[in-house]
C-alpha positions in Angstrom: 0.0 0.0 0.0 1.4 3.3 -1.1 1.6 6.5 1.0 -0.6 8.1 -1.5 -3.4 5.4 -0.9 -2.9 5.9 2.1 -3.3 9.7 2.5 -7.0 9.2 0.4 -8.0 6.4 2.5 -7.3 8.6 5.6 -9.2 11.7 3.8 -12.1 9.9 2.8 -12.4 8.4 6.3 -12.5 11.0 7.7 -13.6 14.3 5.9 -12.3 16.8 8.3 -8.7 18.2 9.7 -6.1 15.7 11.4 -3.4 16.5 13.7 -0.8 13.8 13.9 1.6 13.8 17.1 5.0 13.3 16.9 7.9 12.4 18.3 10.3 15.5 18.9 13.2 15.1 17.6 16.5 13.9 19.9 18.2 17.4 21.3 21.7 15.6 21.9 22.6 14.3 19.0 23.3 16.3 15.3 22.3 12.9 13.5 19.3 13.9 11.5 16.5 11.3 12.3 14.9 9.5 9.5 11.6 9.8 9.0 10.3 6.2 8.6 7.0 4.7 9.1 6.3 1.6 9.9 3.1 0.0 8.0 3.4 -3.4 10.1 1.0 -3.7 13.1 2.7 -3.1 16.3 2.9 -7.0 17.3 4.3 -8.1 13.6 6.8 -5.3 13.7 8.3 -6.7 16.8 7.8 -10.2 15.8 9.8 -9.7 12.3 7.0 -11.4 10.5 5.2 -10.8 7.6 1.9 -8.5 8.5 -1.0 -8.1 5.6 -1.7 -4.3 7.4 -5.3 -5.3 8.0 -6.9 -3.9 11.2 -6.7 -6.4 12.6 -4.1 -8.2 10.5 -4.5 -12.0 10.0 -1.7 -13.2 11.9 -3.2 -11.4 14.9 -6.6 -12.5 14.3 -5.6 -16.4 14.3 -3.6 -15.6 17.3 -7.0 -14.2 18.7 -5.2 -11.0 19.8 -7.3 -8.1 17.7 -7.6 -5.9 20.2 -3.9 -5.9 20.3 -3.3 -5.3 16.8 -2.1 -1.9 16.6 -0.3 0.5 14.4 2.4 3.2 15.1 1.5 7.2 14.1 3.1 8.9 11.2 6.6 11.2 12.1 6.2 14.4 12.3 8.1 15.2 9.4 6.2 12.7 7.4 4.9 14.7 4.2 1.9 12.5 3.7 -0.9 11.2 6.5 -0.9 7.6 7.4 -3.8 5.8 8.3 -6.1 6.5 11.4 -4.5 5.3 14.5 -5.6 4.2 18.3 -2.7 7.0 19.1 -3.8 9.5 16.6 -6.6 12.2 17.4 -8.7 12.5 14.9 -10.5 16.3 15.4 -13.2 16.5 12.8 -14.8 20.4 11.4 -17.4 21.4 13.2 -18.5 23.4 10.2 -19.8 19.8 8.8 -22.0 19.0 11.5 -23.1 22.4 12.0 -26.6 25.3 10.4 -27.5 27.9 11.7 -30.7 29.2 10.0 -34.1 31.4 10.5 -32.3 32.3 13.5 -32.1 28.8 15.2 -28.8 26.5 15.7 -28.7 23.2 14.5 -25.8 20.8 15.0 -25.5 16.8 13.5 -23.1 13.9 14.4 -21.3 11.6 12.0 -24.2 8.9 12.7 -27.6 11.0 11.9 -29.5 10.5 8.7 -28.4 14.2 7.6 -24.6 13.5 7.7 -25.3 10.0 6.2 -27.5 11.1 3.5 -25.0 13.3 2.2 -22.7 10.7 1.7 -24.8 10.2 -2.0 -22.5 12.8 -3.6 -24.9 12.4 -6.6 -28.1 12.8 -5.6 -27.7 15.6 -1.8 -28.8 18.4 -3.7 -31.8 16.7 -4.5 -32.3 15.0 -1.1 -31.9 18.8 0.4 -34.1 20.6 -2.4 -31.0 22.8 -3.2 -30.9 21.7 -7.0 -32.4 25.2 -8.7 -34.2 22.7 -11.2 -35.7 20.6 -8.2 -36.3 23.2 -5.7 -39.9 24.1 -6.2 -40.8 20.0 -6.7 -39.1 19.4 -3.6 -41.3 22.0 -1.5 -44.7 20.7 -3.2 -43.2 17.6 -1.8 -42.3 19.1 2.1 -45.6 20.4 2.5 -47.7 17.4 2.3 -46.6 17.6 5.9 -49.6 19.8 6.4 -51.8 16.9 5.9 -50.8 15.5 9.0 -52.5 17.3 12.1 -50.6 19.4 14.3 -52.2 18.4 17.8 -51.2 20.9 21.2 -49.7 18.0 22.6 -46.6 18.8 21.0 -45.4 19.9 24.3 -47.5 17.3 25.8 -47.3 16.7 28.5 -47.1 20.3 29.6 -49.4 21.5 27.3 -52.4 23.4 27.4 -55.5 22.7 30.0 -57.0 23.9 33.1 -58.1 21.7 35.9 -60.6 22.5 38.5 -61.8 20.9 42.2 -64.3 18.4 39.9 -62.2 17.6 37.2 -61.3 14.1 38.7 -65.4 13.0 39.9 -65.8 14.2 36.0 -62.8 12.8 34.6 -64.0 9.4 35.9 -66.8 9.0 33.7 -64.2 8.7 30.8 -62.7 5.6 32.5 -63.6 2.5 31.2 -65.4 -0.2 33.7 -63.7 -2.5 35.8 -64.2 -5.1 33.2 -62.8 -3.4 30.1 -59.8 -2.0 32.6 -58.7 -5.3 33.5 -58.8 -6.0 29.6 -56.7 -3.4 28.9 -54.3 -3.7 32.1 -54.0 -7.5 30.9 -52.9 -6.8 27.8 -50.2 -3.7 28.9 -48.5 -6.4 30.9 -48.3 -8.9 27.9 -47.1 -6.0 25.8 -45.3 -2.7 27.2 -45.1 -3.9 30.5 -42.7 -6.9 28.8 -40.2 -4.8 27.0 -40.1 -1.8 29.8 -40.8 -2.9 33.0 -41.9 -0.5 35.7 -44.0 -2.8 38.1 -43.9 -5.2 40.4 -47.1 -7.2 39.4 -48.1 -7.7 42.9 -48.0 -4.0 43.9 -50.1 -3.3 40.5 -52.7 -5.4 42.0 -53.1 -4.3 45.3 -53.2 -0.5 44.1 -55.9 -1.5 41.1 -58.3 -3.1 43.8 -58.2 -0.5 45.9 -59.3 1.8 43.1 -61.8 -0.4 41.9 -63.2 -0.6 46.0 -63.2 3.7 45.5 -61.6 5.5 43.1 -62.0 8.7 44.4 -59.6 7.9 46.8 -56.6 8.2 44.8 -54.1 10.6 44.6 -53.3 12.2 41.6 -50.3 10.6 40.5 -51.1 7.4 40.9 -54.4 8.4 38.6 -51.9 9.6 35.8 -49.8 6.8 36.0 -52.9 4.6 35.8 -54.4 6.8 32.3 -51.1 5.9 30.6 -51.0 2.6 31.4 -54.9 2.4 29.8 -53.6 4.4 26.9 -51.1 3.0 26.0 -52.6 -0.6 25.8 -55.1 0.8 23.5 -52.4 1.5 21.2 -50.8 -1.9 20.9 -54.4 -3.7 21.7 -54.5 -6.9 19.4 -57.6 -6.5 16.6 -60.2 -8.3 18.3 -60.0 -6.4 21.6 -61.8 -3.8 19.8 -65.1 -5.4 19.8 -65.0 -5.5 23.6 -65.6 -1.4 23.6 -68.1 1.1 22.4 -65.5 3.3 21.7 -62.3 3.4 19.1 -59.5 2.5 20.5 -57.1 5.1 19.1 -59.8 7.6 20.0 -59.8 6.4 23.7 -56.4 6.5 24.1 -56.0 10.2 23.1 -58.8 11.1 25.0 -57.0 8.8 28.2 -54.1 11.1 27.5 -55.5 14.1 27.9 -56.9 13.1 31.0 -53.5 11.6 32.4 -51.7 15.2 31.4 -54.4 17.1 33.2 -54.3 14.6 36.9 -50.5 15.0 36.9 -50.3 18.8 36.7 -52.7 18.5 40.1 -49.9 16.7 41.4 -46.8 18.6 43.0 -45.0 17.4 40.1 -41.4 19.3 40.7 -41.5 19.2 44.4 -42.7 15.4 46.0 -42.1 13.7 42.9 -43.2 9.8 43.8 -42.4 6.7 42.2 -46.1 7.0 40.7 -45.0 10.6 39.1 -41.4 8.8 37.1 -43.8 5.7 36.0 -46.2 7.9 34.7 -43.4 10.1 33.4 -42.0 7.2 31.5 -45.3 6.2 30.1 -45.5 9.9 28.4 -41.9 9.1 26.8 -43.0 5.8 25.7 -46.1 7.3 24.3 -44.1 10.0 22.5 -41.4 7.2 21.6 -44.8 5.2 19.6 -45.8 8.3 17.9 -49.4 7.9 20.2 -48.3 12.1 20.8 -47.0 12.8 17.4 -43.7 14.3 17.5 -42.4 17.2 15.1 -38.9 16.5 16.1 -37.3 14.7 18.4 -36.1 17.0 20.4 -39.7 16.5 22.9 -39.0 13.0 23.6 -35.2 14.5 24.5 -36.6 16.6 26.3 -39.3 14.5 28.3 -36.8 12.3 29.2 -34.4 14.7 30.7 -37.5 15.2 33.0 -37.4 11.6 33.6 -34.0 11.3 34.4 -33.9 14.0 36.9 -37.1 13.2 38.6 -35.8 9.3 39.2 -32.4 10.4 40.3 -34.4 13.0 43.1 -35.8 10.0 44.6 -33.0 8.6 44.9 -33.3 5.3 42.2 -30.0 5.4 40.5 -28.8 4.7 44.0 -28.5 0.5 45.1 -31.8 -0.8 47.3 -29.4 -2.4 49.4 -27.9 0.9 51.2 -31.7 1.4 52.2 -32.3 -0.9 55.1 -36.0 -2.0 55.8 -37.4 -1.4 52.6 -39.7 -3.8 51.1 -38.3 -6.3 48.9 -41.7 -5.6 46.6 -40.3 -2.0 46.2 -36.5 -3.0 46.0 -37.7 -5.0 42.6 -39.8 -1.9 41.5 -36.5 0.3 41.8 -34.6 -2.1 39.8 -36.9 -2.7 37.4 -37.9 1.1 36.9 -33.8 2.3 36.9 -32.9 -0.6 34.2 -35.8 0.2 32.3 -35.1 4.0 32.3 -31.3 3.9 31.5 -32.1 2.1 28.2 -34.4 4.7 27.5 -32.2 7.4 27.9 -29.5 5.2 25.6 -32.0 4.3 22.9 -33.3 8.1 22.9 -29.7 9.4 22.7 -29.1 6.8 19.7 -32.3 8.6 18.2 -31.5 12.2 19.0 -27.9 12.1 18.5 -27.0 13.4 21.9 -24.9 12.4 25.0 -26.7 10.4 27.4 -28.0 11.9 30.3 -27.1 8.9 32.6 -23.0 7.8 32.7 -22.0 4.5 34.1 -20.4 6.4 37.1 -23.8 8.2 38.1 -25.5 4.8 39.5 -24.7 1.6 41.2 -28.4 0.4 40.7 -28.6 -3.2 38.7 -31.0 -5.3 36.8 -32.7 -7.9 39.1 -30.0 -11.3 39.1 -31.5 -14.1 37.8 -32.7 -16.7 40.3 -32.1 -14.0 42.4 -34.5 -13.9 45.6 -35.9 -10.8 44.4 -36.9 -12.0 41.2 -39.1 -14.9 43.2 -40.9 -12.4 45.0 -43.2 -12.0 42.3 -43.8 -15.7 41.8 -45.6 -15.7 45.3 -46.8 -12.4 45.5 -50.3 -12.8 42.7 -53.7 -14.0 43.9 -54.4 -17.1 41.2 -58.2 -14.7 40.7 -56.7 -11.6 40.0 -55.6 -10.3 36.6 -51.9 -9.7 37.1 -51.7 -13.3 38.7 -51.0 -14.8 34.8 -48.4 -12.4 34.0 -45.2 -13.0 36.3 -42.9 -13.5 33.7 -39.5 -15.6 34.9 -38.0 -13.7 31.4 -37.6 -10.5 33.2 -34.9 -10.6 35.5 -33.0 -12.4 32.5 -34.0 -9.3 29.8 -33.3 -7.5 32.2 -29.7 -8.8 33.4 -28.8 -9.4 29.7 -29.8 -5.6 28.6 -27.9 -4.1 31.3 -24.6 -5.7 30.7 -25.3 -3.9 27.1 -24.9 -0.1 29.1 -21.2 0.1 29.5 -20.7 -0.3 26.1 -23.5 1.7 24.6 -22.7 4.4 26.7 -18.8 4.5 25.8 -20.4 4.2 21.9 -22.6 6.9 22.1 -21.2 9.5 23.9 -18.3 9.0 21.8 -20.0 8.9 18.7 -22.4 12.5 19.5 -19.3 14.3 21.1 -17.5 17.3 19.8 -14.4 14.8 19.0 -16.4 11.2 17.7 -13.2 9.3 17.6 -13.1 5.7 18.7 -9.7 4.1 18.7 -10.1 1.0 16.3 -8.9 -1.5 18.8 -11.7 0.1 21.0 -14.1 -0.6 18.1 -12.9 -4.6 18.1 -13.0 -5.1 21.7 -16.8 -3.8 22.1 -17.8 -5.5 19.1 -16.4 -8.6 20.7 -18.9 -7.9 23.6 -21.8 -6.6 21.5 -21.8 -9.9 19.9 -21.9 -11.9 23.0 -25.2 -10.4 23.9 -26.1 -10.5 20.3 -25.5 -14.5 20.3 -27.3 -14.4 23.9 -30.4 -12.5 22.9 -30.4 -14.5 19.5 -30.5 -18.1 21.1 -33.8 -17.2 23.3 -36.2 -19.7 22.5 -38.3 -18.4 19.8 -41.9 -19.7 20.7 -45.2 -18.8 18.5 -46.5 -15.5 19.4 -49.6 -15.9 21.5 -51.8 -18.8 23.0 -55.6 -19.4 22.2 -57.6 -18.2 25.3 -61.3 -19.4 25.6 -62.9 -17.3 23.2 -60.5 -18.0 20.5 -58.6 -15.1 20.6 -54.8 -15.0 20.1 -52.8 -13.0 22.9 -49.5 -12.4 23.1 -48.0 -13.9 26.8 -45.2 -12.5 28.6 -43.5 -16.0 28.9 -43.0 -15.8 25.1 -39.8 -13.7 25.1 -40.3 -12.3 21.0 -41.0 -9.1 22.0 -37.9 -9.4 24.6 -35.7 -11.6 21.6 -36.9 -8.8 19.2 -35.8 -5.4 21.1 -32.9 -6.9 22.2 -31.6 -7.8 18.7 -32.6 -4.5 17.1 -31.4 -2.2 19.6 -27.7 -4.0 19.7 -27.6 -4.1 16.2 -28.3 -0.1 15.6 -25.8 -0.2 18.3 -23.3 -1.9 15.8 -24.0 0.3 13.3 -23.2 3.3 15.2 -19.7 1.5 16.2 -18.5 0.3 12.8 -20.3 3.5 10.7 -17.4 6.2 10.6 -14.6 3.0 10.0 -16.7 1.5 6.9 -17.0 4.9 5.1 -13.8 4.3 3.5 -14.3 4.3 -0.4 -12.6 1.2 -1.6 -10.1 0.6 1.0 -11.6 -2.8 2.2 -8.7 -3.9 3.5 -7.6 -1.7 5.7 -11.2 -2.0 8.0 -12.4 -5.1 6.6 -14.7 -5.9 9.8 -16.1 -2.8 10.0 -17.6 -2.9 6.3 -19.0 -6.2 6.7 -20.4 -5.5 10.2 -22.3 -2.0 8.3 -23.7 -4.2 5.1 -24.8 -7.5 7.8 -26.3 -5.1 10.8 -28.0 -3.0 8.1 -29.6 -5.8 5.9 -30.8 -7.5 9.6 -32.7 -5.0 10.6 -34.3 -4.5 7.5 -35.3 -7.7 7.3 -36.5 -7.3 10.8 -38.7 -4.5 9.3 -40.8 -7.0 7.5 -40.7 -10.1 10.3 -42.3 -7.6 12.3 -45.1 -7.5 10.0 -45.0 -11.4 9.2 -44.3 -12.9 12.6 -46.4 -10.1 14.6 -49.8 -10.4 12.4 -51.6 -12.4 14.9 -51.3 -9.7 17.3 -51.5 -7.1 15.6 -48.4 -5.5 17.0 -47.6 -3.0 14.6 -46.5 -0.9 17.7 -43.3 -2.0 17.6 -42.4 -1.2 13.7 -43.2 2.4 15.2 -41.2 2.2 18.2 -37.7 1.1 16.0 -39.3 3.1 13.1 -36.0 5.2 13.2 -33.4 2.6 13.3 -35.2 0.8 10.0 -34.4 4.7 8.6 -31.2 4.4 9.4 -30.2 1.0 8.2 -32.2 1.8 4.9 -29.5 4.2 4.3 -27.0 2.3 4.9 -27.8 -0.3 2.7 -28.4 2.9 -0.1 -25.1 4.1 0.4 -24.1 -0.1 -0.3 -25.8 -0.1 -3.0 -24.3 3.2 -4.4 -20.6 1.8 -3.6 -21.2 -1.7 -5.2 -20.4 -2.9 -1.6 -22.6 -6.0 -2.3 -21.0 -6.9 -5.3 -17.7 -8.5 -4.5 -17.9 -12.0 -5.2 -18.0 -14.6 -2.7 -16.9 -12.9 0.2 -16.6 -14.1 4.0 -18.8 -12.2 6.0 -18.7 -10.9 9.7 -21.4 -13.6 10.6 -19.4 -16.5 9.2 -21.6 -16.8 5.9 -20.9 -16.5 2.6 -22.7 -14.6 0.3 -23.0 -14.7 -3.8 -22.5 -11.6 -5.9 -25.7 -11.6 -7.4 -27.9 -13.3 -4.5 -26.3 -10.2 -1.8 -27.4 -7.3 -4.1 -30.8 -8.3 -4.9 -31.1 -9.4 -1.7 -30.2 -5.7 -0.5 -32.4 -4.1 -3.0 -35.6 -6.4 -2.3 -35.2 -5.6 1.8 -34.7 -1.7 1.1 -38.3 -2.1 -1.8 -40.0 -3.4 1.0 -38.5 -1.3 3.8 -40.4 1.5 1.6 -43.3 -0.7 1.1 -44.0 -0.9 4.9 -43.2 3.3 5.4 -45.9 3.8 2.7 -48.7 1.2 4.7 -47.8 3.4 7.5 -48.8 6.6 5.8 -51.9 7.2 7.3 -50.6 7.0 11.1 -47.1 8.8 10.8 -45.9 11.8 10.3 -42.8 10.4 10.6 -43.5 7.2 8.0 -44.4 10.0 5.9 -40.8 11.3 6.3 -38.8 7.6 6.1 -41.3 7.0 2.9 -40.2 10.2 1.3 -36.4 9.4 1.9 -36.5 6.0 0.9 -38.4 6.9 -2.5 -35.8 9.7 -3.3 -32.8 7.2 -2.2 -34.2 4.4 -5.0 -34.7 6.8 -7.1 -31.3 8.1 -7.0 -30.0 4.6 -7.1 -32.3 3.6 -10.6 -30.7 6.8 -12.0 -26.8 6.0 -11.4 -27.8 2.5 -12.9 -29.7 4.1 -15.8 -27.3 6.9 -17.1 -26.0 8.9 -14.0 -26.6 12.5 -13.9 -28.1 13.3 -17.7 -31.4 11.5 -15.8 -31.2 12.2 -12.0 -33.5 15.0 -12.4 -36.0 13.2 -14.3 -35.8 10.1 -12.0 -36.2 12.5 -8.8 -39.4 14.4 -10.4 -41.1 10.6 -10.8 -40.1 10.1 -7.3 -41.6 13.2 -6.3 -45.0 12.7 -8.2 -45.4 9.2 -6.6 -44.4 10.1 -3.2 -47.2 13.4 -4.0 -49.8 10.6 -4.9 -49.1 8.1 -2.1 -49.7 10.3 0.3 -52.9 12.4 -0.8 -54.1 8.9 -0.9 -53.5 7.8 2.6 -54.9 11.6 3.4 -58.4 9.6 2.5 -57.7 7.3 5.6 -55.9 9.8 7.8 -56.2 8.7 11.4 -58.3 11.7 12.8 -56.3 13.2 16.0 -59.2 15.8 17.1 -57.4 16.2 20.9 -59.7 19.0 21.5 -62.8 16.9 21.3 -62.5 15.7 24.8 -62.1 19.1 26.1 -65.8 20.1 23.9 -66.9 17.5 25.9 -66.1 17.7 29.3 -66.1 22.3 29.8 
């Protein structure tokens, strides 16, 4: 490999300035030095073996010592770069990452959809509407964004609305009977209740008699905590639950949230912030997360769950049970529950956002619940066999639980590395969490896969807790965006395989999984109708869509039988097709969700331009871009006024009509 080759694989890595420390030169000697650089890894060099200057190398990979495989930094008086070292900063422009316009600041990372998208050197100014020849096309386009309703819950859930002494005897009538509540509660612990845990099953019902015996007895907390947990459920409410109430679903769980907004602003929310108060806190987030409060940027759910953060860590739950004497083991497996559950929403929503995480591995010495851990058998003897929590202890949890957790250290060193002022991960650093990564990946992977659901009496399938899919499925995604985010800025490379060989493969496999996970959500989740969960990873399918675009554009897929990070190999022809069916359907299923999301309106409208762009480098390059992007424009145009037909109808100030 030639120093020149070098110098562009560098550049194209990493698009910005580099500073390379040196060595000063010896003061006691007149001998000039000689600048020389060695190309070997570190453990070759030494060795006086041959080294194939792979990171890592083979000879280091056999001897299972990648995390070790290093390379020395360029001299000082070097005249050309050298490639990207663990001991070489690597201080990217701000300028690239940074707008400032219509009087608002607005800063990227190297792992956002912005940044990555403008990777398709061909096609940006057409993604951006900057093209003179597009612009106009582009804006009919942006403002079919209108069609989608622009609720006041956008700062939900510190919106609008004034309560009064009555509003709780009136917002009572709005509450579904005892029967339908226990449908509903049933089916948030077979769903939400399985991925984020916040409860300990035996506490939930205790508290839910007692409001059944008089609900005017509750405080106003708990109340909110209790709307959400109604509202939510309505969301990801299988099909036939719907004949059960009078009402629409969707419609009842706006109207719950409105309700659940308005009881916790009673409450002395900033003051004597309970456990009820952060449960019902994370509810809104998760709410916000499934698009049931449509979101015009992310930067509400940020926001939300800085509130969630703070509010936990004022009551003290990022701090271990165990320095807490005499408190009750049912409330030392709530705290652990509720802390795990809230640190991997603050790392998801930071993988979303593209911001530091608000919680650091050195701010808590909370765990998971061990497995086979007495705590985790205090639920197993806690539920009544009548009551309708006593079917959902789930021996899973303290297992998803434990497994997700040992996920944080990582995560956290990935992404507030990756959305700092200086992303630079040291490429052994990369190896040695992608060795870890995998682990849980393997873990998460080998939980038995069950069918979704059991027949209860009436014929109806329902998803059960015991069946760890939803658990298999979160898992899998969220470590493989995690992935993604690792490997991204070392696959960007142009051509230079060789030099981060893993880190290419582990961009094309991670990105083709989750696509494909796009559509097993829809194939394996059709019983239940669990949609839900395409629209809680909605932005990580984005994302890997992209990726495989930019694959696509660099004929990544198209080298032959190739060895892959997963151990498979994979045919030239078989691997792109394969790519371009999964990102076809990818669109497909952003297009089926046009009439729900805003946001699937956004993916849909990238994903059309990105194929679009792709058909025209494939067809004759730039002499039709333009026409291929006015096509794409006209069908995206048509697709949606369509789904306007079927727009779901978010009237939020119905309710109010109704109860003032």
């Amino acid at each position: 490999m030639t120093d020149s080759r070098l110098s562009t694989s560098v550049q194209s890595l990493q698009s910005g300035i580099i500073v390379w420390p040196a060595k000063e030169p010896d003061q006691n000697t007149s001998r000039p030095q000689r600048a020389r650089l060695v190309l070997s890894c570190e453990q070759c060099h030494k060795s006086k073996i041959r080294c194939n200057r792979r990171r890592p190398c083979n000879r280091c990979t056999k001897a299972g010592r990648e995390e070790h495989c290093t390379y020395q930094s360029a001299p000082k008086n070097l005249g050309q770069s050298s490639p990207a070292t663990d001991s070489s900063p690597k201080i990217f422009d701000p300028s690239l990452f940074a707008l400032y316009l219509d009087g608002k600041a607005r800063s990227s990372t190297i792992t956002r959809w912005a940044k990555l998208v403008s990777e398709f050197r061909e096609g940006r100014e057409y993604f951006f509407g900057i093209h003179p020849d597009f612009r106009d096309t582009f804006q009919k386009v942006q403002d079919l964004a209108q069609l989608y309703p622009t609720p006041r819950e956008g700062s939900f859930p510190f919106g609008d609305g004034s309560v009064g002494e009555d509003t709780m005897s009136r917002y009572l009538s709005h509450i579904p009977d005892k029967r339908q509540c226990n449908l509903l509660l049933d089916n948030y612990l077979r769903t939400i209740e399985t991925i984020f845990p916040l409860w300990h099953h035996g506490m939930l019902e205790n508290q839910f008699r007692a409001f059944c015996d008089d609900p005017n007895k509750v405080d106003a907390s708990w109340f909110s905590q209790f709307c959400m947990m109604l509202s939510v459920s309505c969301w990801t409410a299988p099909a036939w639950m719907q004949s059960q109430f009078d009402v629409n679903l969707r419609e009842l769980s706006w109207a719950l949230l409105e309700i659940a907004e308005k009881a916790l602003k009673q409450w002395e929310l900033f003051d004597l912030p309970d456990i009820a108060t952060i449960r019902s806190l994370c509810l809104m987030a998760i709410a916000k997360m499934f698009e049931i409060v449509p979101m015009s940027s992310l930067s509400s759910l940020a926001t939300i769950m800085g509130m969630v953060v703070r509010t936990a860590m004022m009551h003290s739950m990022h701090r271990d049970p165990k320095w807490f004497t005499h408190m009750p083991k049912e409330e030392v497996v709530t705290r652990r529950k509720m802390w795990t559950t809230i640190v991997f929403l603050d790392l998801y929503t930071a993988i979303d956002v593209g911001l530091p995480t608000l919680v650091r591995a050195t701010d808590y010495d909370t765990g998971a619940i061990p497995s086979y851990s007495e705590e985790a058998d205090t639920e197993c003897t806690s539920n009544s066999s009548d009551s309708p929590t006593a079917s959902q202890t789930d021996p899973a949890f303290p297992h998803f639980q434990s497994l997700l957790s040992r996920t944080f250290a990582s995560a956290s060193f990935i992404i507030n590395t990756v959305n700092s002022v200086r992303p630079t991960i040291p490429f052994s650093a990369v190896l040695h969490h992608d060795k870890i990564l995998r682990v849980l990946l393997a873990e998460a992977s080998n939980l038995p896969l069950e069918p979704l659901g059991s027949m209860n009496s009436e014929g109806y399938i329902l998803a059960t807790p015991s069946d760890p899919l939803f658990q298999k499925i979160l898992l899998e995604i969220y470590i493989r965006r995690l992935l993604l985010t690792l490997h991204q800025p070392y696959a960007r490379a142009e051509g230079d395989w060789a030099t981060y060989e893993k880190s290419h493969w582990a961009v094309l496999e991670c990105s083709l999984a989750l696509l494909n996970y796009h559509q097993k959500l829809v194939d394996i989740m059709q019983p239940s109708n669990a949609s839900w969960l395409g629209d809680l990873f909605g932005i990580s399918f984005n994302i890997a869509s992209i990726y495989v675009a930019l694959g696509l554009r660099r004929n990544e897929f198209t080298f032959g039988a190739e060895q892959g990070a997963a151990g498979g190999v994979v045919e030239e022809v078989a691997a792109k097709e394969i790519a371009w069916g999964a990102l076809r359907k990818s669109t497909d299923l952003f297009r089926e969700q046009l009439p729900h999301s805003l946001n699937a309106f956004k993916f849909y409208m990238g994903s059309v331009f990105l194929i679009a762009g792709l058909e025209a480098l494939e067809d004759g390059g730039e002499a039709v871009f333009l026409e291929r992007m006015n096509e794409a424009a006209m069908r995206i145009v048509e697709e949606t006024h369509a789904a306007s037909l079927y727009l779901v109808e978010r009237c939020y100030n119905t309710f109010d009509h109704e109860t003032t």
